[in-house]
C-alpha positions in Angstrom: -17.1 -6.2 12.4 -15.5 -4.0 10.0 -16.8 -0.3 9.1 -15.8 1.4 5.8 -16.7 4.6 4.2 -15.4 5.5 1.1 -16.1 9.0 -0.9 -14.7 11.4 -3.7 -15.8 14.3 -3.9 -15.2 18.4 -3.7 -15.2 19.6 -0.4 -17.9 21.7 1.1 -20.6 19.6 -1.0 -21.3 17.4 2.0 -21.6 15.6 5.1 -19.8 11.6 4.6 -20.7 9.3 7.6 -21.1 6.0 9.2 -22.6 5.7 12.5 -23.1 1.8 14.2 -26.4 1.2 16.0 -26.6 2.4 19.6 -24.5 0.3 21.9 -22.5 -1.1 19.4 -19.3 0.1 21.5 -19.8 0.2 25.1 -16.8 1.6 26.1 -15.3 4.2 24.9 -12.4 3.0 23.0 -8.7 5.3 23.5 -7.1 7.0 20.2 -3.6 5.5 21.1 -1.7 8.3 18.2 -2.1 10.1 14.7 0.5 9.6 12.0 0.7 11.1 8.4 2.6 11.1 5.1 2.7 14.1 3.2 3.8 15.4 -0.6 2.5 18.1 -2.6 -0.6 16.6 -4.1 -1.6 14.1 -1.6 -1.6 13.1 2.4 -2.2 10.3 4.5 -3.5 10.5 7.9 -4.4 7.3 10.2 -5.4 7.7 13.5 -5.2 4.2 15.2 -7.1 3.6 18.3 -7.5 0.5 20.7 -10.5 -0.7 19.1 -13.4 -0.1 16.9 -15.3 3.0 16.7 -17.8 4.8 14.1 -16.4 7.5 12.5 -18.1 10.2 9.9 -16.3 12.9 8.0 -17.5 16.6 7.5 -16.6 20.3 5.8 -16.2 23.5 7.4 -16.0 26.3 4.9 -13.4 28.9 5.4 -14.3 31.7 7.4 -12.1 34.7 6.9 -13.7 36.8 9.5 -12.6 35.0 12.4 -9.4 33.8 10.1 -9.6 30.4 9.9 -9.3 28.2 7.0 -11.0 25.3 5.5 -10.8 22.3 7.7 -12.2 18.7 7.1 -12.9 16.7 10.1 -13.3 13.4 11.1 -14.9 12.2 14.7 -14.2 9.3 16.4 -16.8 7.8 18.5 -17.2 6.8 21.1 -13.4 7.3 21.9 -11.0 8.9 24.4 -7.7 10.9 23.7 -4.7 9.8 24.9 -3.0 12.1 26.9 0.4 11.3 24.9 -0.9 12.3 21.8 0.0 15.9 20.9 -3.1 18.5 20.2 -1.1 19.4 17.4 0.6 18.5 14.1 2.5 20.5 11.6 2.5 19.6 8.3 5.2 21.6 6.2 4.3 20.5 2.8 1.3 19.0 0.8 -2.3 19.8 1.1 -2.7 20.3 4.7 -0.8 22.8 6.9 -1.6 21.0 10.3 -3.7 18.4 12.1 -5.3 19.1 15.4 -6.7 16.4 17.7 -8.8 17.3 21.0 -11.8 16.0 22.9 -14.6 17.1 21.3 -17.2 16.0 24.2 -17.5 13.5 26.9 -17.4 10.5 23.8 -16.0 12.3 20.7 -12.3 12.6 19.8 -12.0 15.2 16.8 -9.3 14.8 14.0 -9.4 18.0 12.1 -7.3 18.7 9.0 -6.2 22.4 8.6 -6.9 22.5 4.5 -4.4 24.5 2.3 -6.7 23.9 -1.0 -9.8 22.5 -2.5 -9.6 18.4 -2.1 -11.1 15.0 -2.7 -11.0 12.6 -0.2 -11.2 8.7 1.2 -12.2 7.9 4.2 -12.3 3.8 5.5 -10.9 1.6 8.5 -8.6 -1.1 9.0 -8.4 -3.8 11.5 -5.9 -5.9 13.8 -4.9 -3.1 14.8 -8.0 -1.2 13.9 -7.2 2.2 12.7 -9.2 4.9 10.5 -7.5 6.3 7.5 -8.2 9.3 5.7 -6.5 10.0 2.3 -6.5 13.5 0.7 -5.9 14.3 -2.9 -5.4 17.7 -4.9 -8.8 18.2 -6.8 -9.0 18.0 -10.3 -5.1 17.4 -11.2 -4.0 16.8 -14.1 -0.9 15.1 -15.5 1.9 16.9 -16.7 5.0 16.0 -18.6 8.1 15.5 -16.4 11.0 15.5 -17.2 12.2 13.5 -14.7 13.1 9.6 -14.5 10.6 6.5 -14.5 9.9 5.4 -10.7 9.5 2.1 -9.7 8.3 1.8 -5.5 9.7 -1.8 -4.4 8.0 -3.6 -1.1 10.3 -5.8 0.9 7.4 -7.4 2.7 7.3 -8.0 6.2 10.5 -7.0 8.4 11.4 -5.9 12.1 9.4 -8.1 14.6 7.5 -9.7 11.3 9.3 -12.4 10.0 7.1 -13.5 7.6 6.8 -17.1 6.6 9.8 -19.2 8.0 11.3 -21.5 6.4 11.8 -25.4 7.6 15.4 -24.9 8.4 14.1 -21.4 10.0 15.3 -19.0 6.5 12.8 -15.8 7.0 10.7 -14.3 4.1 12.0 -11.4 5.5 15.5 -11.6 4.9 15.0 -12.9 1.0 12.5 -10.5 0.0 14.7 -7.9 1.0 17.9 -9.4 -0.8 15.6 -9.5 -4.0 14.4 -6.1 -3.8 18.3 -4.6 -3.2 19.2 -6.7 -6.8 16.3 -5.5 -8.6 17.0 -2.0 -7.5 20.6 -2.1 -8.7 19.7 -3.8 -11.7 16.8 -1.0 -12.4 19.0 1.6 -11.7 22.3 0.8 -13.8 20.6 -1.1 -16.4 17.3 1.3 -17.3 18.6 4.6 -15.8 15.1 4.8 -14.1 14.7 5.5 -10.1 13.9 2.4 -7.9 13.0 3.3 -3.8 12.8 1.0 -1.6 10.3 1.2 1.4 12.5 -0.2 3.8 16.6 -1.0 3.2 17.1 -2.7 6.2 15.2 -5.0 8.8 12.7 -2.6 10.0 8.8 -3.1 10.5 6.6 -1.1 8.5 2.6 -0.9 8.6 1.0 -1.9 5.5 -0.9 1.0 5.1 2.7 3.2 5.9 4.3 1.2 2.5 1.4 2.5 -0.1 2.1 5.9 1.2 5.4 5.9 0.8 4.2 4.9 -2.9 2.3 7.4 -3.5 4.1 10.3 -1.1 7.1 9.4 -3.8 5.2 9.8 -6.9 5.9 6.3 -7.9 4.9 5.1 -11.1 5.0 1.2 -10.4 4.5 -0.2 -7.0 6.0 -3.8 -6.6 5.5 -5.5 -3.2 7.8 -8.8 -3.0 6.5 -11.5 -0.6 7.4 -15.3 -0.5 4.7 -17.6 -0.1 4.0 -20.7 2.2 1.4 -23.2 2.8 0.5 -26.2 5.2 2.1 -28.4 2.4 5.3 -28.9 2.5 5.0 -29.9 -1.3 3.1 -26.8 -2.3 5.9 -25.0 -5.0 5.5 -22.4 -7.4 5.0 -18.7 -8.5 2.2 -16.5 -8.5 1.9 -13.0 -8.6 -1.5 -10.8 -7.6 -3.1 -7.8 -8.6 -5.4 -6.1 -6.2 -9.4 -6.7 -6.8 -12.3 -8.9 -5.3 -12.2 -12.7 -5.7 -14.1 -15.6 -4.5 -11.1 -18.3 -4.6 -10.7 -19.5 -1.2 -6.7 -20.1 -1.5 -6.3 -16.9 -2.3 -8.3 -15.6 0.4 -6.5 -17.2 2.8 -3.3 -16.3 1.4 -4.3 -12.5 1.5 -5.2 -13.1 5.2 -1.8 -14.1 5.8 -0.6 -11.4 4.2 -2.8 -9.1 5.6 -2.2 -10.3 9.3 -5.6 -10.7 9.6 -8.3 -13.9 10.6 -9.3 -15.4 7.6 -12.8 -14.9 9.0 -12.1 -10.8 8.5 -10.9 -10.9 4.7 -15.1 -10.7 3.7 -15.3 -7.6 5.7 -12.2 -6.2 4.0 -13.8 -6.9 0.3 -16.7 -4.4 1.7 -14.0 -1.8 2.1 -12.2 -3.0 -1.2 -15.5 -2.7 -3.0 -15.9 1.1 -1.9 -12.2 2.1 -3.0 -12.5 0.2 -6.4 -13.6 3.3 -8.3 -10.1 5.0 -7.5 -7.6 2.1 -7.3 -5.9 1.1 -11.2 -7.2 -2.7 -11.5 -6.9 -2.7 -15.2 -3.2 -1.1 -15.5 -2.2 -3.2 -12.3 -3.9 -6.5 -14.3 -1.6 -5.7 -17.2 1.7 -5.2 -15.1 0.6 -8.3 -13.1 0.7 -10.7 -16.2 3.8 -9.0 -17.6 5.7 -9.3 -14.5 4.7 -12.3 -13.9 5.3 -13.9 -17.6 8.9 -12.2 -17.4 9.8 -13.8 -14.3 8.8 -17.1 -15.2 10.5 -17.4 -18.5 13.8 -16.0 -17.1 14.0 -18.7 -13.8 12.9 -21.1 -17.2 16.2 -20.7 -18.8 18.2 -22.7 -15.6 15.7 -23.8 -13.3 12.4 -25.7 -13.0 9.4 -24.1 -11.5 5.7 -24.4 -11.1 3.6 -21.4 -13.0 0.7 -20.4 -10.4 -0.7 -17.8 -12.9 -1.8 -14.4 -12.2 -4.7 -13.9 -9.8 -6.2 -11.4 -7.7 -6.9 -11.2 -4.0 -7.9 -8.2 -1.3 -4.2 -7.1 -0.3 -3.9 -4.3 2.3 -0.5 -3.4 0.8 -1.4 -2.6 -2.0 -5.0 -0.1 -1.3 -4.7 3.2 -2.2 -2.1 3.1 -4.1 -2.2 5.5 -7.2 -0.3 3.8 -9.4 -0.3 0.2 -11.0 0.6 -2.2 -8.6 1.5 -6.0 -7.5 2.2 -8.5 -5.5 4.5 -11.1 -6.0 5.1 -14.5 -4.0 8.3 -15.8 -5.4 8.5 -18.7 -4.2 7.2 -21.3 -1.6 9.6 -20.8 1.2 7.7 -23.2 3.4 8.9 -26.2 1.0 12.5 -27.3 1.9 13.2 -27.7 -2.3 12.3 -24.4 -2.7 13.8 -22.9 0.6 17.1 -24.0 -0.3 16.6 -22.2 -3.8 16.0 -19.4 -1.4 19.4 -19.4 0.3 21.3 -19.5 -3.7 22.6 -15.7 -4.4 22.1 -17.0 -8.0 18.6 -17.7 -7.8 17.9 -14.4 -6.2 19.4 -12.4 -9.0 17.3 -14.6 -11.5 14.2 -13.7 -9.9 15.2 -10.6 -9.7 16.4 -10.4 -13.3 12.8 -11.9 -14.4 11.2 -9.2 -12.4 13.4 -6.3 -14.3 12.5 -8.0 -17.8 8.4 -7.8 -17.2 9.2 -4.2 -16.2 11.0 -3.5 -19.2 8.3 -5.1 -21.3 5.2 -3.4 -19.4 6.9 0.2 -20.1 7.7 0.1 -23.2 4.9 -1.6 -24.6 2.3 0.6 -22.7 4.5 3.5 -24.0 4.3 4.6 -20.4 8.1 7.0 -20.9 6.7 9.8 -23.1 5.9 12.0 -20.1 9.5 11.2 -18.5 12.6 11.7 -21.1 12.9 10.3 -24.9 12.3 7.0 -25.9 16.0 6.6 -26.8 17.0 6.7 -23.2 15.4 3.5 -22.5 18.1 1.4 -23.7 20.2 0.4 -21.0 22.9 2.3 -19.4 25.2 2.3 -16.3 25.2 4.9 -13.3 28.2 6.2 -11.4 
């Protein structure tokens, strides 16, 4: 079973919780470690635990006579602390200032969230490993003209001790997706003059939750997460690419379990959660990048190659929740068909997929008009970087 909670709102208005039945967890499960991403406008905290707990969410207004500050809090219950995780976390930028953790009686861990400013809020849990995830946000921001360049947040899927899919001769989704995302960044880079970050540049693991922060800790403006796909078939080819919303299409489904490392038997659970975020994720803007990513890299791999158009679908990805920006996921290729493998292993194929994926970003920007808050529109023809 999988809880969620989801809310916006202005702190100090109310209480958010979810409590299961009595006896729904009869042992108190241990809260293995806290981790956070932070920027200016917005922080991440997860605190994962051995198994599933309720949680609920409250305010404590600041109280200047006894000099504290305003705090949200989340409890955890019925949980234990772990004696290796610290009571304390300083958080040197962003909207918090520091995250304390204790025992707040005999089946109640506390996860309190020292609160620079006046914030909205998510709140919602994940499973296999389960974890609860809070993400804060400055209230009431506006947008502002920056004068800074266009950002596009790649995702190498996978890495680490995840493979991925594997290949008939044993070639690792891994170890492509990565290859692609390096070409697209240099081609991004010296060819659009915009900034391209990578989530991971080498073969480490990352949670999925950790990429999307990275996303949005680094203001990205796109988020691209590049996956290769596989099936039972050996004859199943082609390319698809996803945006993130509900869906009832079984394939899909069962692809996003496999993306998600989770039993297909979870993915309804996870559209509960989906269906509470919906309000705050970008599902049109992320529809309109899908189908212009998408339609750029199938004409380009077109021009010298044969390949098998899946369309643009959507799907419950993990990777791609909370993110505050448009984004996708694309599945390049079927690595678990040997044709398509060996396509795989050609340098030259990789830089045509990831030359299609740079041509539907060029055509999603500059026909949404998206670079008016970055620099003038005549530094979107291409140019080279030292």
């Amino acid at each position: 079973m999988v809880v969620c909670l989801k809310k916006r709102f202005l702190v100090g208005i109310g209480l958010l919780s979810f409590l299961l039945p009595t006896g729904a967890f009869p042992r108190p499960k241990e809260v293995k470690g806290i981790r956070f991403w932070a920027s200016p406008d917005y922080v991440r905290v997860v605190a994962d635990l051995e198994g599933e707990v309720s949680y609920r969410a409250n305010f404590l207004r600041r109280d200047p006579k006894v000099g504290k500050s305003a705090r949200l809090f989340v409890d955890l219950s019925p949980a234990r602390l772990s004696s290796r995780v610290p009571p304390s976390l300083s958080v040197k930028k962003g909207l918090i200032y520091r995250i304390r953790v204790g025992q707040h009686d005999a089946d109640t861990v506390r996860v309190v969230l020292d609160l620079r400013e006046e914030v909205s809020f998510d709140l919602f849990s994940l499973t296999h490993p389960f974890r609860v995830v809070v993400d804060l946000y400055r209230s009431g921001k506006v947008r502002t003209a920056r004068r800074r360049p266009f950002r596009v947040i790649i995702d190498p899927g996978h890495g680490g001790h995840d493979p991925g899919a594997i290949g008939p001769t044993g070639l690792k989704e891994k170890t492509v997706v990565l290859k692609i995302a390096k070409k697209l960044a240099t081609k991004i880079r010296r060819e659009l003059g915009w900034e391209a970050i990578l989530t991971r540049r080498d073969d480490r693991y990352l949670s999925l939750e950790e990429r999307t922060a990275i996303a949005n800790v680094k203001r990205g403006d796109i988020f691209l997460s590049i996956h290769t796909n596989a099936s039972r078939s050996r004859l199943a080819r082609g390319i698809e690419t996803y945006f993130l919303n509900f869906t009832t299409d079984k394939y899909a489904l069962r692809l996003a379990a496999r993306e998600n490392n989770l039993p297909p038997e979870r993915i309804s659970a996870l559209q509960l959660i989906l269906y509470d975020l919906m309000l705050s994720a970008k599902v049109d803007e992320s529809s309109r990048l899908a189908h212009y990513l998408h339609r750029g890299l199938i004409q380009t791999l077109r021009r010298r190659y044969r390949v098998r158009d899946l369309g643009v679908k959507q799907a419950p990805f993990l990777v791609l929740i909370g993110a505050k920006m448009p984004s996708v996921l694309v599945e390049v290729s079927f690595i678990s068909n040997p044709w398509e493998e060996r396509r795989l292993r050609d340098d030259r194929y990789l830089s045509s997929i990831a030359r299609g994926l740079l041509q539907g970003l060029k055509s999603y920007v500059k026909r949404r008009r998206m670079l008016a808050d970055f620099y003038p529109p005549s530094h979107f023809s291409a140019r080279s970087s030292n």
